[in-house]
C-alpha positions as CSV (number, residue, x, y, z in Angstrom):
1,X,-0.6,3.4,28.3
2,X,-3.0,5.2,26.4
3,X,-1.8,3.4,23.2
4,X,-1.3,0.7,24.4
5,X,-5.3,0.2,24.7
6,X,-6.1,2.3,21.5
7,X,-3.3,-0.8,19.6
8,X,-5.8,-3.3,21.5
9,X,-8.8,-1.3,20.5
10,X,-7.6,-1.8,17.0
11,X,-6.7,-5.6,16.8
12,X,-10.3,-5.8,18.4
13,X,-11.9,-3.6,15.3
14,X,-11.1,-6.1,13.1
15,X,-13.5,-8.7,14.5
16,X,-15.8,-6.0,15.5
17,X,-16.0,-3.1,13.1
18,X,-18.5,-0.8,15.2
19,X,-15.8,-1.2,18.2
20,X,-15.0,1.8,19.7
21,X,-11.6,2.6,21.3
22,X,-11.4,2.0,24.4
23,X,-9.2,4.2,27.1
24,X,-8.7,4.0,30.5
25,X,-7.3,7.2,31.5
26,X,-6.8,6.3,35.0
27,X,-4.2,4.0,34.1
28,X,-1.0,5.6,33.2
29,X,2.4,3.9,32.1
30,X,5.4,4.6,34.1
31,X,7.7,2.1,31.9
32,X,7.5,-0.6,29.2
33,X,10.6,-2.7,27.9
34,X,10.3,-5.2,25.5
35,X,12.2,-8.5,25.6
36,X,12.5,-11.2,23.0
37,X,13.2,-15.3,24.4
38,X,14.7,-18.0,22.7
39,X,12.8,-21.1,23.8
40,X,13.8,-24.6,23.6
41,X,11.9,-25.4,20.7
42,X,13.3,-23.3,19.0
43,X,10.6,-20.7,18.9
44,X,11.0,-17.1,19.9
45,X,8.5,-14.8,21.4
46,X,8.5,-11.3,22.0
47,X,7.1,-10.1,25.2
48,X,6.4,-6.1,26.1
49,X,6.0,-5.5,29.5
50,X,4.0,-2.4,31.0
51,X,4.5,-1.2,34.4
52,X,1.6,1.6,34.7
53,X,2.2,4.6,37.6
54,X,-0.7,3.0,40.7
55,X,1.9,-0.1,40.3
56,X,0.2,-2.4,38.1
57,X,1.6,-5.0,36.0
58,X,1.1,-6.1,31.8
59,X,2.8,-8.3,29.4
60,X,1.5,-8.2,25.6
61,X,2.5,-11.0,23.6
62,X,1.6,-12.7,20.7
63,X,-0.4,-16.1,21.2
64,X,-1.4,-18.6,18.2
65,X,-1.9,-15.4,16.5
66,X,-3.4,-13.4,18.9
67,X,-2.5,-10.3,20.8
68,X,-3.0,-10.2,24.1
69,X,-2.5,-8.0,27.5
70,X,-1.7,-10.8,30.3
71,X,-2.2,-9.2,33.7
72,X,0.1,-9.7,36.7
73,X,-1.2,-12.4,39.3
74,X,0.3,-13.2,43.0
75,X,2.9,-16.1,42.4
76,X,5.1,-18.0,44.7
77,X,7.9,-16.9,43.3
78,X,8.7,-15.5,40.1
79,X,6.1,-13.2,37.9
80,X,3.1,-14.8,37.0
81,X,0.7,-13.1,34.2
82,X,-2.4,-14.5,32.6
83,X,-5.0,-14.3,30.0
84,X,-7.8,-15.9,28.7
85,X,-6.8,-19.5,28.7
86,X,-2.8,-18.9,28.9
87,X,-0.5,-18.2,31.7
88,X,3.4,-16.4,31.1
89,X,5.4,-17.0,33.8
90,X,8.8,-15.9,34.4
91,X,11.5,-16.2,36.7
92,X,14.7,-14.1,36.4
93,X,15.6,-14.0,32.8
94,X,13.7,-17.2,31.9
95,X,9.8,-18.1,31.3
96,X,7.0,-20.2,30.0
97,X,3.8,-20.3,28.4
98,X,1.0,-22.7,29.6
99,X,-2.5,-23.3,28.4
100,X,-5.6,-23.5,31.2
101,X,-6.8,-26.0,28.8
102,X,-4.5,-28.8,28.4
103,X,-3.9,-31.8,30.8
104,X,-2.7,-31.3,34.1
105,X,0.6,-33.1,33.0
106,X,1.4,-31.7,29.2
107,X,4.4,-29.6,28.8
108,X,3.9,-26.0,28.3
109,X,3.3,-24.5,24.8
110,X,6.7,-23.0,25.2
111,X,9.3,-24.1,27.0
112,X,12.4,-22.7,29.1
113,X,12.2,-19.7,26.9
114,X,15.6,-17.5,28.2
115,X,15.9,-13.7,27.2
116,X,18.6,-12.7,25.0
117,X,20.9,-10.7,25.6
């Protein structure tokens, strides 16, 4: 877990050169697996999930050319993670990526994304 945040420390120096890293030694991995989707579009997006050991939940993945550590939300069914304005969520070996920002109706940004095998 640890470099997980000193890798987001770093993407952050370079809009903030005085940034320091930052650690959370409280939070400890316990797994990670990374998984790659092929979405409808086309598209493909790579998608490392964290599992840390006092049973919290991450996904880090690329958006519009940021990275960024979505965090696991309650969901109805399926697992549900979000940051900033974006929301991942998957259900069995398939997901989706939403924006906050668009209308209530507009597809997602990607679409019936399915892992590969």
């Amino acid at each position: 877990m640890k470099k997980l945040f000193l890798l987001l420390a770093a993407a952050s120096a370079a809009h903030a050169v005085s940034a320091m890293p930052l650690t959370v030694p409280q939070i400890q991995e316990a797994s990670s697996q990374t998984v790659k989707y092929d979405c409808r579009d086309g598209k493909s997006v790579s998608v490392r999930y964290v599992n840390t050991k006092n049973k919290q939940s991450f996904a880090l993945l690329t958006v519009d050319g940021r990275k960024l550590m979505f965090v696991n939300v309650m969901s109805g069914s399926g697992a549900k993670y979000v940051a900033d304005e974006y929301t991942w969520w998957t259900k069995g070996p398939e997901g989706n990526l939403s924006s906050g920002r668009a209308d209530a109706n507009a597809p997602p940004l990607l679409a019936d994304c399915k892992a590969r095998k």
